[in-house]
C-alpha positions in Angstrom: -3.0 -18.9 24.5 -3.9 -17.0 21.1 -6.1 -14.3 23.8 -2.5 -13.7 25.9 -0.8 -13.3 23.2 -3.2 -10.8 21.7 -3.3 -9.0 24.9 0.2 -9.4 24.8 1.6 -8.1 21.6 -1.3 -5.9 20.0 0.0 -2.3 20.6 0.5 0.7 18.6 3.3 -0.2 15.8 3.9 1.0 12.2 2.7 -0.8 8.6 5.7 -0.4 7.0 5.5 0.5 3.9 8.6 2.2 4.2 11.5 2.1 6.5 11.8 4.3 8.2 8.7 5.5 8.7 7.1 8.6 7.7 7.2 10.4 11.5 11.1 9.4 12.0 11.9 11.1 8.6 15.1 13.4 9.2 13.4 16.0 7.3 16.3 18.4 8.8 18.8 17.0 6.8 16.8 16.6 3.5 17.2 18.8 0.5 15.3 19.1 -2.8 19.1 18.8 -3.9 20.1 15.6 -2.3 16.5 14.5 -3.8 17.6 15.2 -7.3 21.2 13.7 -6.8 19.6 10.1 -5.6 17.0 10.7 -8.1 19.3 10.9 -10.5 22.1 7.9 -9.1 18.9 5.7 -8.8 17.9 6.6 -12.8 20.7 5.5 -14.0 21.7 2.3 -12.4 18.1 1.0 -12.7 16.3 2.6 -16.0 17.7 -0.1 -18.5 18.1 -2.9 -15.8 14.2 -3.1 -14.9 13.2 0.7 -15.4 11.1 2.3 -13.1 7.6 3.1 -11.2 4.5 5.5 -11.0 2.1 6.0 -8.6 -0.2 8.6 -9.2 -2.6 9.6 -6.9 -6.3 11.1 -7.8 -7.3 12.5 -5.0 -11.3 13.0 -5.7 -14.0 11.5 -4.3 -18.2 11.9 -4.9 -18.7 11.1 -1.1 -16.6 10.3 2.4 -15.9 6.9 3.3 -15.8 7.0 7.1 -12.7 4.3 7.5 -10.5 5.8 4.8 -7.2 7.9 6.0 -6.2 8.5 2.5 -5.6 12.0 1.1 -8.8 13.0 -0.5 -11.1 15.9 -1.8 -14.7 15.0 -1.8 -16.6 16.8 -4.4 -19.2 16.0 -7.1 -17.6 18.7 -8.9 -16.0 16.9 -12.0 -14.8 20.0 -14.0 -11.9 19.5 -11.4 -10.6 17.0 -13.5 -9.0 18.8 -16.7 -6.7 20.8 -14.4 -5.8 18.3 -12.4 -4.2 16.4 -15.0 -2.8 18.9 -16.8 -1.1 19.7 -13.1 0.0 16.1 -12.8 1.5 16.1 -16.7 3.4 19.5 -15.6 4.9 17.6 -12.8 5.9 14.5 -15.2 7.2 16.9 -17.5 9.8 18.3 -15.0 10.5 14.8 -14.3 11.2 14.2 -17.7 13.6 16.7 -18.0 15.6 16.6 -14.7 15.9 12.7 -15.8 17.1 13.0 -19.6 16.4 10.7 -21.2 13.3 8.5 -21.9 12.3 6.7 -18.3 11.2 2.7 -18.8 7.8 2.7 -17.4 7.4 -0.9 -15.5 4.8 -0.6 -12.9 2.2 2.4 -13.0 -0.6 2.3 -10.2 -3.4 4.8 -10.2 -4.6 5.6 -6.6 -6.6 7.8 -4.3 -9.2 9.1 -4.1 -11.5 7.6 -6.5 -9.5 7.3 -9.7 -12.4 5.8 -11.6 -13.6 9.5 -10.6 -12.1 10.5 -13.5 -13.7 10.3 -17.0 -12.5 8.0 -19.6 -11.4 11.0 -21.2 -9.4 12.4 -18.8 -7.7 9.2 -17.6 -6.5 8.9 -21.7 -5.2 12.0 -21.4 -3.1 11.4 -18.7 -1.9 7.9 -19.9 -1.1 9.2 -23.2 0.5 12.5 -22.0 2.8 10.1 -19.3 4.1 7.8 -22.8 4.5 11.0 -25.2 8.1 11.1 -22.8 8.5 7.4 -21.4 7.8 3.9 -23.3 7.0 0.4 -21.7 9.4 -1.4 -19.5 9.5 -5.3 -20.8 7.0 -7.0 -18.4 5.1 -4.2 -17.2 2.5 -4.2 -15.1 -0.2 -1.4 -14.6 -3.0 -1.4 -12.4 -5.9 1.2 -10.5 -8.1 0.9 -8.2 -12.0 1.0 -9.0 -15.1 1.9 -7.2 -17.7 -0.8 -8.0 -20.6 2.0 -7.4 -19.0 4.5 -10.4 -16.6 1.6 -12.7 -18.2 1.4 -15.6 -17.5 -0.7 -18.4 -16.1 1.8 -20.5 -13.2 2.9 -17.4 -12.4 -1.1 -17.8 -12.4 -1.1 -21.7 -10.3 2.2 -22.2 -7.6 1.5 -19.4 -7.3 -2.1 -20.8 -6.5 -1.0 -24.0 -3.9 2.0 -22.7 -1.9 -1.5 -20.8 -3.6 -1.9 -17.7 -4.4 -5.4 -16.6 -4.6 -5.5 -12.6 -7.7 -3.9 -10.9 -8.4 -3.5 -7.2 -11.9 -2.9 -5.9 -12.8 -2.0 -2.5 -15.2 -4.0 -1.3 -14.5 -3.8 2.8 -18.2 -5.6 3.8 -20.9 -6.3 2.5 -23.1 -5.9 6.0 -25.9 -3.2 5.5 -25.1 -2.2 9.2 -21.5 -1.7 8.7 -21.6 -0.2 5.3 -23.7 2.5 6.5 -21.8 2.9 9.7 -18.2 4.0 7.3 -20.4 5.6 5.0 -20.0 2.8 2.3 -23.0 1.8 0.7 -22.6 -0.6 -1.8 -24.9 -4.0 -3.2 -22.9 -6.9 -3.5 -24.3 -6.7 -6.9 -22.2 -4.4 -7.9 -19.3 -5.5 -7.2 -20.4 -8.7 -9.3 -21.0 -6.9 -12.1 -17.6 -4.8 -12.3 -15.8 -8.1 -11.9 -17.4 -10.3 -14.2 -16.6 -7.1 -17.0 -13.0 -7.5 -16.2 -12.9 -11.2 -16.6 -14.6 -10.9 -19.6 -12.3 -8.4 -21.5 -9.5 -9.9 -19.9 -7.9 -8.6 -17.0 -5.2 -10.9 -15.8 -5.4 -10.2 -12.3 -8.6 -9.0 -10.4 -8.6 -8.1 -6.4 -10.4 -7.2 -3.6 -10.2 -5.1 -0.8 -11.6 -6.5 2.7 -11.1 -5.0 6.1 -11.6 -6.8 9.3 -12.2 -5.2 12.5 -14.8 -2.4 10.9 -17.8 -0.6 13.0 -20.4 -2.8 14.3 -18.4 -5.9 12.2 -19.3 -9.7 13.6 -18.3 -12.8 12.6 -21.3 -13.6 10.8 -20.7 -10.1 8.4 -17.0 -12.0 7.5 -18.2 -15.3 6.6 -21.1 -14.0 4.5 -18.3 -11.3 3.3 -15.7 -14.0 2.2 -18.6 -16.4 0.7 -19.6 -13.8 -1.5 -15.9 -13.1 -2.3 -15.5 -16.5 -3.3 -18.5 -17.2 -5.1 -16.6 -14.2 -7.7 -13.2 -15.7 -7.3 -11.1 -12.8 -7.9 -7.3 -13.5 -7.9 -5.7 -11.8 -5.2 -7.2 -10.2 -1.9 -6.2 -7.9 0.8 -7.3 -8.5 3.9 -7.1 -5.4 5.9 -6.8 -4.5 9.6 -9.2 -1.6 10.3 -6.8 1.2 11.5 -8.2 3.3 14.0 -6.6 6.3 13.7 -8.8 9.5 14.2 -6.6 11.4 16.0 -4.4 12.0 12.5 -7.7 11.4 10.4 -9.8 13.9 12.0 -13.4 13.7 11.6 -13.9 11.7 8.8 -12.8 8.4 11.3 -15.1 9.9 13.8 -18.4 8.8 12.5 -18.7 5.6 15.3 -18.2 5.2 18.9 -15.0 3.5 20.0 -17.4 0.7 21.8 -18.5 -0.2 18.4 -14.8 -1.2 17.1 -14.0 -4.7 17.4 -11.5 -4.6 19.6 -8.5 -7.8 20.9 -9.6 -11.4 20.2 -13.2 -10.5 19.1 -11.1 -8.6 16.3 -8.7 -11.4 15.4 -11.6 -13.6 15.5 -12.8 -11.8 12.2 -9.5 -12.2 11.0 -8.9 -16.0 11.8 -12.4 -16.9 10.5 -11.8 -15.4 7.3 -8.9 -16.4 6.6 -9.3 -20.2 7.3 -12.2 -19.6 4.5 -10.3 -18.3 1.8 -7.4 -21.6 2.3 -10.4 -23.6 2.1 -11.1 -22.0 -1.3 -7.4 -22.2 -2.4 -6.3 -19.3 -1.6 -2.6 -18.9 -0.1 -1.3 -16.4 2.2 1.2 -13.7 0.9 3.2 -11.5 3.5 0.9 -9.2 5.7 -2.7 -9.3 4.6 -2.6 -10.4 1.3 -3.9 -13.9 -0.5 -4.2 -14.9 -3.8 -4.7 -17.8 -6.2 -1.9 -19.9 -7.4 -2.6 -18.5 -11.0 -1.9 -15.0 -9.6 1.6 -12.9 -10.3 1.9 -12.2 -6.6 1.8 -15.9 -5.6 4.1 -16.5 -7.9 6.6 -13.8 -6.8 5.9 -14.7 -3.0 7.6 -18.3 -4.1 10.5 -16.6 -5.9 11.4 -14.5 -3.0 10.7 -11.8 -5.6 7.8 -9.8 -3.7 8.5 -6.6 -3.0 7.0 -3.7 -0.7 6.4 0.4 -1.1 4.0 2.7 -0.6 1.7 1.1 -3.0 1.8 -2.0 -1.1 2.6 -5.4 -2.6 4.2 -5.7 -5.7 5.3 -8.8 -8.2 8.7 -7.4 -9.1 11.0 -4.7 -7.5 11.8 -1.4 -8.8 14.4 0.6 -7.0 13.1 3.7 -8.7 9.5 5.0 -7.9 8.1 8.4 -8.6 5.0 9.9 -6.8 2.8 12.1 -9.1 0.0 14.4 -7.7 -0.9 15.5 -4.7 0.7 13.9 -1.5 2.6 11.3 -3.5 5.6 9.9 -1.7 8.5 9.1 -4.4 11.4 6.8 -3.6 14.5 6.4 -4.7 15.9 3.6 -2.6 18.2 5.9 -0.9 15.8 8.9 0.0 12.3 9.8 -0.1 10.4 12.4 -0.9 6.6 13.9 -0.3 4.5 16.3 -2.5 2.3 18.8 -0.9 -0.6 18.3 1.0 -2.9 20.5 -0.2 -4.4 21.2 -4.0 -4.0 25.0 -3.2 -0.4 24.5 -2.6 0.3 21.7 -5.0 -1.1 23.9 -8.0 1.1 26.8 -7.4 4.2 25.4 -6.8 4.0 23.8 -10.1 3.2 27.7 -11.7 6.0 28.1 -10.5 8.1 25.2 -12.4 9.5 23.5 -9.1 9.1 20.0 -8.1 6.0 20.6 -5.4 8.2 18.7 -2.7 7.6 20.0 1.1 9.7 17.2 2.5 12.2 13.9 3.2 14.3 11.7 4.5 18.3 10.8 3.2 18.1 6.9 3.9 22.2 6.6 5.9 23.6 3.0 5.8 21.9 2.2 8.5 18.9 2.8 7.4 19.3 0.7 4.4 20.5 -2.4 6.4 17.5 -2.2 8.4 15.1 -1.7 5.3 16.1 -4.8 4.0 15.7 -6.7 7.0 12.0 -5.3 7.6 11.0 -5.8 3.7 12.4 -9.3 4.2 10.3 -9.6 6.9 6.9 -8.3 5.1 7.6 -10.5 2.1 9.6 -13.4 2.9 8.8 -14.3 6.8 12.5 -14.3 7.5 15.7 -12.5 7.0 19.2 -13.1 7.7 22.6 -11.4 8.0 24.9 -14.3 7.6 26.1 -11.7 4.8 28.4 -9.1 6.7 26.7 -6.4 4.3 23.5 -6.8 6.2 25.0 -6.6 9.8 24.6 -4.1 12.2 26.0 -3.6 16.0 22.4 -3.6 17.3 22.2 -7.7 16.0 22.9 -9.1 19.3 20.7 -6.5 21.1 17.6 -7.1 18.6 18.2 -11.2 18.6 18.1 -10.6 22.3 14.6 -8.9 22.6 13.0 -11.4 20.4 13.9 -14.4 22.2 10.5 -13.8 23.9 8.9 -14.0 20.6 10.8 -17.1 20.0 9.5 -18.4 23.1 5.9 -17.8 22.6 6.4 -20.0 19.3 6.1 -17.0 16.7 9.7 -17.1 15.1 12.2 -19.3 14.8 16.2 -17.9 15.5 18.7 -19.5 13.8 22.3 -19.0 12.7 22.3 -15.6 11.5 18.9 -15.3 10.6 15.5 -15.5 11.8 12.2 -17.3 10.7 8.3 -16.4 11.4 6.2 -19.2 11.8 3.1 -20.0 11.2 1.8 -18.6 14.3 3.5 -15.5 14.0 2.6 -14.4 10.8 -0.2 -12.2 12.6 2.7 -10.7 14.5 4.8 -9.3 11.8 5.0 -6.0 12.2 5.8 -6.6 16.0 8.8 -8.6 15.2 9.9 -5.6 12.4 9.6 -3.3 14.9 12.1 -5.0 17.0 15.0 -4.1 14.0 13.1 -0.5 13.8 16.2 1.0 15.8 14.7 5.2 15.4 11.6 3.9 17.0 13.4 2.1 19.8 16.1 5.2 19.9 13.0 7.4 20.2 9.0 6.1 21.6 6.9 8.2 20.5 5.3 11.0 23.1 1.5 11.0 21.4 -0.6 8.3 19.1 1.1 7.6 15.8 0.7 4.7 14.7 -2.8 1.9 14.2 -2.6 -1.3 16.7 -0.7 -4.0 15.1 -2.9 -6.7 15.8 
């Protein structure tokens, strides 16, 4: 049964981390105007309420990572760093002033990149110079992500005491063969070592990244993966499904046959197998991908039903307000989104130029915002309903309709105005969101866009 319905339902679909999706953005009918005006409108009925979030993305890397499709520079070079964040700072600056008055700062989340690419120098400059114009939301949270090879004890020491206490580390596999097959070298040895210094100086929630479905992976290279895992006990994990994507990666996904991709059941296997492990060790499943102790935040919000998802993922509380510094950056203000540049050519002098280094965006119409509920529902919650006429749409019947199959192969459960994943269809998520994904349906796409769901 689970090999048919792998066959079955394992086709190209979207992550969402936004709906909709960045390739059915309406750039056409997006403004830097109409940014500014929801910008604005979201400011001001969330800023006191529960205030807002950061990403920032650091873009620079010492060396290519073969299954990464993040924007990235890769340079050794690290007098890029001082104008860099001085270009970020500019862009908080004009921020700050379209926004007037002091933001509440509740969630800030350093990506990349490499962000522990950046001196301990640099990354105080950047924190301080975000705070000389916002202060701390009540509750926040701040987190980054760390490379174990170049996290050092004084990254950990100095970003703890600016507020941070959430790190990720990217761990993906600790097999020789597939760590030199992404271009990913990296002893188990140091991964211990970055973790034990967060425990000890107190970071309140530790994860690791860990991708299934890699290069060359086998079952063996998961178990001995998630063993080690375990034997460091970090809080939360992400379990990740590889996504093959070279076609919008270009080279740097390109470093591997296709043959040597795990690819069906042999794939889910990984999956499966790793994840009975980690319940065995107490760990609890939290929407797509992610696990984490009972102790942990996001375990905690999961059984709220206040878990919330955006273009930095997972989160323990929701804000409707989230701006994208630095390059590439997607910001969102619950009714529109907006991206930054591309490039660090083009990002630099836009911002000489004192304009918002925006190149495009999507207005979010009601539809839109129906629908985005119901997928983040989905991600978060296994289920959704629209028992509330706010949260109806015409398409209802027609999307009930198409998942009767599902309903039938014993992956969700429908119900009286609202549907429930079960058990077995938690690996299917994102197949059953793209059944209320009415642009895709309106509109297949011609080429490859999006990884395999499965």
């Amino acid at each position: 049964m689970k090999i048919s319905l792998i066959q079955k339902y394992n086709v190209p679909g979207p992550r969402y981390t936004s709906y909709p999706t960045v390739p059915y953005w309406d750039e056409s009918g997006f403004t830097h105007e109409i940014w500014l005006q929801t910008l604005k409108k979201s400011f001001q009925e969330s800023n006191n309420k529960e205030g807002i979030s950061l990403y920032i993305h650091l873009p620079f890397c010492e060396s290519l990572c073969t299954f990464c499709g993040c924007n990235k520079r890769i340079t050794k070079n690290h007098n890029v760093e001082n104008p860099y964040i001085d270009a970020v700072l500019k862009e908080w600056t004009l921020y700050r002033d379209i926004l007037g008055k002091k933001p509440k700062i509740k969630e800030i989340h350093l990506g990349g990149g490499t962000p522990t690419f950046f001196s301990i120098e640099s990354l105080e400059k950047l924190i301080n110079g975000i705070f000389s114009l916002a202060e701390k939301a009540e509750g926040y949270e701040f987190s980054f992500e760390g490379h174990p090879n170049n996290t050092t004890l004084a990254h950990l020491q100095k970003l703890y005491d600016l507020g941070f206490r959430r790190v990720s580390f990217g761990v993906q596999d600790y097999s020789e063969k597939v760590q030199k097959a992404i271009h990913r070298i990296q002893p188990f040895h140091n991964v211990a070592k970055v973790t034990f210094w967060a425990k000890e100086i107190g970071y309140t929630s530790i994860g690791h990244d860990i991708i299934f479905g890699l290069p060359f992976q086998e079952v063996q290279d998961v178990v001995d993966t998630i063993e080690k895992t375990n034997s460091l006990q970090p809080d939360r994990l992400a379990f990740y499904s590889y996504a093959h994507v070279p076609w919008i990666k270009g080279n740097g996904q390109r470093g591997f046959h296709d043959e040597d991709i795990p690819k069906d059941y042999a794939k889910r296997k990984l999956y499966e197998v790793g994840k009975e492990l980690l319940f065995e060790n107490e760990y609890y499943e939290i929407g797509m991908d992610h696990f984490a102790l009972k102790s942990d935040s996001l375990y905690h919000s999961f059984e709220d039903k206040k878990l919330h998802r955006n273009f930095m993922g997972y989160s323990s509380s929701k804000t409707q307000l989230m701006i994208g510094l630095g390059v590439s950056s997607i910001s969102d203000s619950w009714y529109s989104f907006a991206q930054n540049v591309k490039t660090l050519e083009e990002y630099y002098k836009v911002l000489e130029s004192d304009e918002l280094p925006l190149y495009r965006g999507h207005l979010l119409s009601t539809e839109d915002l129906i629908i985005r509920k119901h997928i983040l529902n989905l991600m978060c919650q296994f289920e959704t309903s629209w028992e509330d006429s706010a949260n109806y749409v015409s398409e209802i019947p027609e999307i009930v309709f198409q998942l009767k199959e599902m309903e039938n192969d014993g992956l969700l459960i429908i119900g009286d105005n609202k549907i429930i994943v079960t058990e077995e269809g938690k690996p299917y998520v994102r197949n059953i969101c793209m059944a209320f994904d009415l642009r895709l349906k309106r509109k297949a796409p011609e080429t490859a866009l999006f990884s395999m769901t499965v």
